[in-house]
C-alpha positions as CSV (number, residue, x, y, z in Angstrom):
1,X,-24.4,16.4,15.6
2,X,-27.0,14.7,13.1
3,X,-28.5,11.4,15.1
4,X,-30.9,8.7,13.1
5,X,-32.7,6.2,14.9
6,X,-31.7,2.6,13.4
7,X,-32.4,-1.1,13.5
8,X,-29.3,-2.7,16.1
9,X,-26.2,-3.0,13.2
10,X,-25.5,-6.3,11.8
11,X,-22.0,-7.7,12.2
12,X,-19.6,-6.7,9.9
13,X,-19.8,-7.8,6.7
14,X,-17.0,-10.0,4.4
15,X,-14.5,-8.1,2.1
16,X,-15.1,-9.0,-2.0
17,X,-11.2,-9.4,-1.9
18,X,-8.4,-8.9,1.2
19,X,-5.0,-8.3,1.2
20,X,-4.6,-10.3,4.4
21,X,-5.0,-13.4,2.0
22,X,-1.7,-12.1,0.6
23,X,0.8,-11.9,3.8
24,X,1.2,-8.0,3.5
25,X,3.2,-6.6,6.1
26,X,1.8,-3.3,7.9
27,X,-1.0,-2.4,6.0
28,X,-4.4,-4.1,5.2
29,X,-6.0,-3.4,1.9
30,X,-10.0,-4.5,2.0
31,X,-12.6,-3.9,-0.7
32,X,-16.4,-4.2,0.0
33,X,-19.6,-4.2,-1.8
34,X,-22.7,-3.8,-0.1
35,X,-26.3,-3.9,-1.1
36,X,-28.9,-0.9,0.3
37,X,-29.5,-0.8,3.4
38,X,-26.5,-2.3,4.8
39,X,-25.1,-1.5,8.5
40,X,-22.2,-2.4,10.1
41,X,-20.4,-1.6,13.6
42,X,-17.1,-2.0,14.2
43,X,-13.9,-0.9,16.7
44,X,-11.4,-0.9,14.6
45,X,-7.6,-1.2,16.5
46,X,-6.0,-0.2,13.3
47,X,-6.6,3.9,11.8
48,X,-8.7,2.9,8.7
49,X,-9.0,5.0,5.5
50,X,-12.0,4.6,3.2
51,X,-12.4,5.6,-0.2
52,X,-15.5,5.3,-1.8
53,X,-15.8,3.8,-5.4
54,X,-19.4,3.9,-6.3
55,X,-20.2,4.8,-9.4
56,X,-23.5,6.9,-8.5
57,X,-23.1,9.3,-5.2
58,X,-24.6,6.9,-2.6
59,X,-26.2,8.8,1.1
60,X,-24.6,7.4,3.8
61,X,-24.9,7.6,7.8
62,X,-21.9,7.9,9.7
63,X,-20.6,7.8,13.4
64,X,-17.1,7.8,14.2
65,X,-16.7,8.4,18.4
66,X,-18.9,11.4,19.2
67,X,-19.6,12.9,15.9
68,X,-22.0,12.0,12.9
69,X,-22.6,12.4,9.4
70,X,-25.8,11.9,7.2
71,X,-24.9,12.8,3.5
72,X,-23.8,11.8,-0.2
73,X,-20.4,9.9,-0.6
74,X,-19.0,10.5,-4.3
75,X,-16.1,8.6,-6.0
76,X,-12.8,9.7,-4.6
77,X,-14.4,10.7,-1.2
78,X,-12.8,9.5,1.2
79,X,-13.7,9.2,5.6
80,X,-10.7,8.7,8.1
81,X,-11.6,6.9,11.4
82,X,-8.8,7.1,14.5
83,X,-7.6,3.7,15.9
84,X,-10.1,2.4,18.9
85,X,-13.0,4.4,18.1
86,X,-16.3,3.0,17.5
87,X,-17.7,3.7,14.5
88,X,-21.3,2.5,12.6
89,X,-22.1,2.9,9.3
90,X,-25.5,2.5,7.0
91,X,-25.4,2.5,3.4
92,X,-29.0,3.7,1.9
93,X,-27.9,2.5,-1.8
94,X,-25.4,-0.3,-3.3
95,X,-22.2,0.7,-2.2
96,X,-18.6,-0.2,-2.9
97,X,-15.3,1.1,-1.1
98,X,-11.9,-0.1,-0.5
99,X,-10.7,0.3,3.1
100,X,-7.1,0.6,3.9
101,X,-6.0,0.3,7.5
102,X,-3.0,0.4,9.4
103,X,-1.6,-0.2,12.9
104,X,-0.6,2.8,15.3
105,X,2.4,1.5,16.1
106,X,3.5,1.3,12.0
107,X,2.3,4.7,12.1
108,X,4.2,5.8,15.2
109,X,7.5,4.4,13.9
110,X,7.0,6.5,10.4
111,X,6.6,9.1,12.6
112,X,9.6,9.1,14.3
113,X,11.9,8.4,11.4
114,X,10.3,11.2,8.6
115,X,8.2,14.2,10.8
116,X,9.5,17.2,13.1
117,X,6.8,16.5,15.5
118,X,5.7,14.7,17.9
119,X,5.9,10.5,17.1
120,X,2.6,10.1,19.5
121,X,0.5,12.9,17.7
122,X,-2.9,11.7,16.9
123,X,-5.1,11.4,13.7
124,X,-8.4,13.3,13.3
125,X,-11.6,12.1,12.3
126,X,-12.8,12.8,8.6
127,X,-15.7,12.4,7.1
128,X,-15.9,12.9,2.9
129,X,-13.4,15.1,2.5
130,X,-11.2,14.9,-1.1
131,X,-7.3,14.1,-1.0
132,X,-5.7,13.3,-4.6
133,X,-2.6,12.3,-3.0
134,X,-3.9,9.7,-0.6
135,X,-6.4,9.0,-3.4
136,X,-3.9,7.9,-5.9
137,X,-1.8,5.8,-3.1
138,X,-5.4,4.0,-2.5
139,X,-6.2,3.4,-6.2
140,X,-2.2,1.8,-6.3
141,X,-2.9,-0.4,-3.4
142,X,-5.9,-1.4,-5.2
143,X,-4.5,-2.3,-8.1
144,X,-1.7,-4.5,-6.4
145,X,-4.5,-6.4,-5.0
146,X,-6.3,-7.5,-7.8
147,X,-2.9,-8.7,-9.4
148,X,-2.3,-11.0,-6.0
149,X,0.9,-12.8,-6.4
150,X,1.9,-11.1,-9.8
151,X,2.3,-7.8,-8.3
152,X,5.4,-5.9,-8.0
153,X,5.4,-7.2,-4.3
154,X,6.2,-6.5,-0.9
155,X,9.1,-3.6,-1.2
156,X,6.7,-1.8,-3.5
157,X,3.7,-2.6,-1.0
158,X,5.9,-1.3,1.9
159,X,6.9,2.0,0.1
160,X,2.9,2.9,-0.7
161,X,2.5,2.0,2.7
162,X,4.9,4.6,4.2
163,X,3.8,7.1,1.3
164,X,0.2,6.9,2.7
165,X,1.4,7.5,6.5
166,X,3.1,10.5,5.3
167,X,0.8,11.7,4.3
168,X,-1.8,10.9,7.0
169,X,0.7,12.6,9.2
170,X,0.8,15.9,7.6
171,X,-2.6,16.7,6.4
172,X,-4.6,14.7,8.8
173,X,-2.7,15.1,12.5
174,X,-4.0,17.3,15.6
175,X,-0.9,19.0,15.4
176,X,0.9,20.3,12.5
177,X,3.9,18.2,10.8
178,X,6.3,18.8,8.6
179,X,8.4,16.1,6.8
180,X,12.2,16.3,7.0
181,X,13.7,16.7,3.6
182,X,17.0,14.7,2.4
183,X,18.5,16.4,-1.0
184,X,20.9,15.0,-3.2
185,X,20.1,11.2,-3.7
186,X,22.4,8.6,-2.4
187,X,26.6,9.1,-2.8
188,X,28.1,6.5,-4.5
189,X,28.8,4.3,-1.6
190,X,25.5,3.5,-0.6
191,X,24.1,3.0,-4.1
192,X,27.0,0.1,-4.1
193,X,26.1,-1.1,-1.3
194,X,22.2,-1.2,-2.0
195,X,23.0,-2.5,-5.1
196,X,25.2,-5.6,-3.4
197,X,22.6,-6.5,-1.1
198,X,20.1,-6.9,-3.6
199,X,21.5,-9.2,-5.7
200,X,22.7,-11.0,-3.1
201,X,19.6,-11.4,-2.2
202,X,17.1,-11.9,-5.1
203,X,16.1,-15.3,-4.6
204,X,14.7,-13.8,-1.4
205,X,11.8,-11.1,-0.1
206,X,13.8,-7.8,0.0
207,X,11.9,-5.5,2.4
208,X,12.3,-1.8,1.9
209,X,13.2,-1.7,5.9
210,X,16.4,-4.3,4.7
211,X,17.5,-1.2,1.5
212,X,16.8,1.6,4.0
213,X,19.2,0.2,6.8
214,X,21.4,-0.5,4.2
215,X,21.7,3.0,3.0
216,X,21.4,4.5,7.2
217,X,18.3,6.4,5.6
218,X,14.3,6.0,7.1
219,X,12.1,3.9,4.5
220,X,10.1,6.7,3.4
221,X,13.1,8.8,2.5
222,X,15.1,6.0,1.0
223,X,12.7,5.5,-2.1
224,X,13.0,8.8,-2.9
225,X,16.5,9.0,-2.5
226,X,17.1,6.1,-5.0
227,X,14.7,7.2,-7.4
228,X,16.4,10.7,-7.5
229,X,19.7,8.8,-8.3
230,X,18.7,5.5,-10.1
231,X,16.1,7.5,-11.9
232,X,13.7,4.6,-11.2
233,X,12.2,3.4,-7.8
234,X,13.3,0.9,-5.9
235,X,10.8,-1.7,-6.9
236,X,11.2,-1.2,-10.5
237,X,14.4,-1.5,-10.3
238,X,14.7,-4.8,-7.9
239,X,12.2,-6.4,-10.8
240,X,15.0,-5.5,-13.9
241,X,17.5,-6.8,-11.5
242,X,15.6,-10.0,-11.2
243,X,14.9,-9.9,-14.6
244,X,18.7,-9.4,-15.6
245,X,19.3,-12.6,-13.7
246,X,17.0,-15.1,-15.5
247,X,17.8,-13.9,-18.5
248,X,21.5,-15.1,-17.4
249,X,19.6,-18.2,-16.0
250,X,18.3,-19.2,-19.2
251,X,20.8,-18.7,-21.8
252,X,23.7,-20.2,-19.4
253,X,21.7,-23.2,-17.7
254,X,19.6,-25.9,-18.0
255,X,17.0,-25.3,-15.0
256,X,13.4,-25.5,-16.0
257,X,11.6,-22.1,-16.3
258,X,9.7,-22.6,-13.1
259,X,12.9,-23.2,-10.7
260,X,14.4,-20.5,-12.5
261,X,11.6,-17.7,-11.5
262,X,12.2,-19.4,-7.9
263,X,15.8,-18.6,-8.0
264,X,15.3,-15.1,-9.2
265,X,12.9,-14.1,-6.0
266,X,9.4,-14.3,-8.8
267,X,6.1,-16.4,-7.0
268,X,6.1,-18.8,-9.2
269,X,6.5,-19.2,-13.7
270,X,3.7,-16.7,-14.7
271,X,5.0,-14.2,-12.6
272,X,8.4,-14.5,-14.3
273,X,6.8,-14.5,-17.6
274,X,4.6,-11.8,-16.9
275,X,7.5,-9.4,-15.8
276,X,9.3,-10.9,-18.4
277,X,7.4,-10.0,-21.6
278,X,6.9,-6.6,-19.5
279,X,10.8,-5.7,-19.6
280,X,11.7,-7.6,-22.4
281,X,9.2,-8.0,-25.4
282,X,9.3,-11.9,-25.5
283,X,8.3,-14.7,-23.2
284,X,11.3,-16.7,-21.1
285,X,10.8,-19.3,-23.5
286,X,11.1,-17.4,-26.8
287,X,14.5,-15.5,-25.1
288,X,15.8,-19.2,-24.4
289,X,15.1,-20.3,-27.8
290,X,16.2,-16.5,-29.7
């Protein structure tokens, strides 16, 4: 155990940018900067992941429940603090990290749908410890944040979001895990059927829980099964969709471009036009005019 004496910690401080500003569903996606000699402590009901981005390694103190950790924190490193334990924190130079969190009870229901284990099992503490997978979900979820409301949205939100549970539950659990495998994509009847609700539903907020019923498969396993027979995932391909239909929309009506991306499930005009010019090459105006 490695114990400093310290100052009592200051409250904990404001995020540069939150995903809670964006209605996320089961999962919150926080980044911080912080100047030296910042403290915080904190009891966190969610499990909470950081991963450091500093661009120079930065000494940090740690306590997470009964253990601590004085050391250097490099980019990529990441620390993984249990649900309900208290935890404190110093930062001895400017630091910056994202923190992801997520409820027990979204972890717990992952649990029961993709693991041969035990749904109750527990997560361990970490302190700087490298993970490329969980890494690479982070710097995703990262990304989606700084685009706001012109991000891919909440089905591709959900599926990094059960991606990043997995994967908590098999490398970071007190007992082993192993994820149950599905082979062979979706048959032909469910890939109708997936296909039906979604444009029935475009104009809407598909969640990936509303696809995965659909197809009688858990969340996690249902974006891989799609992708292995669509050949894209299911957010990619939810976007051409809604792509497919303004481009109907705007050769075969007279709705203004705005109520059009409305109609087609987009957060407002520049979101259309963003995807738009993504899929197609040309701006909804130019393909109205071609």
């Amino acid at each position: 155990m490695v114990s400093l004496p310290h100052k009592p910690l200051v409250e904990i401080p404001s995020s540069i940018i939150s995903s809670q500003d964006l209605g996320w569903k089961s999962i919150i996606v926080e980044e911080f900067q912080q100047p030296p000699g910042a403290e915080e402590s904190c009891f966190w009901k969610e499990h909470a992941i950081c991963l450091s981005l500093a661009t120079r390694p930065n000494r940090l103190w740690q306590t997470i429940g009964d253990r601590s950790y004085v050391g250097l924190y490099r980019k990529g490193d990441i620390s993984i603090t249990p649900a309900e334990l208290p935890c404190s924190y110093r930062a001895y130079n400017n630091d910056h990290y994202l923190q992801i969190r997520i409820p027990p009870q979204f972890v717990r229901k992952v649990a029961t749908e993709t693991v041969d284990s035990d749904p109750e099992l527990k997560l361990i503490t970490e302190f700087r410890c490298r993970n490329p997978q969980i890494e690479q979900l982070a710097m995703m979820l990262r990304t989606e944040l700084h685009q706001g409301g012109d991000g891919f949205g909440q089905l591709y939100i959900e599926s990094l979001a059960n991606a990043m549970v997995v994967h908590l539950l098999r490398d970071y659990s007190e007992t082993k895990t192993r994820v149950s495998a599905y082979k062979g994509g979706l048959d032909d009847r469910k890939l109708v059927q997936v296909s039906e609700y979604i444009n029935a539903h475009l104009d809407r907020d598909i969640k990936l829980a509303d696809l995965a019923s659909v197809a009688g498969v858990s969340q996690f396993h249902f974006s891989r099964l799609f992708k292995q027979s669509i050949g894209i995932s299911p957010h990619k391909y939810l976007l051409k969709e809604r792509v497919e239909r303004a481009k109907h929309l705007l050769k075969n009506s007279k709705l203004a471009i705005a109520e059009i991306a409305f109609q087609c499930g987009f957060n407002s005009q520049s979101h259309l036009g963003k995807s738009f010019r993504e899929l197609t090459g040309v701006t909804p105006g130019v393909y109205r005019r071609g």
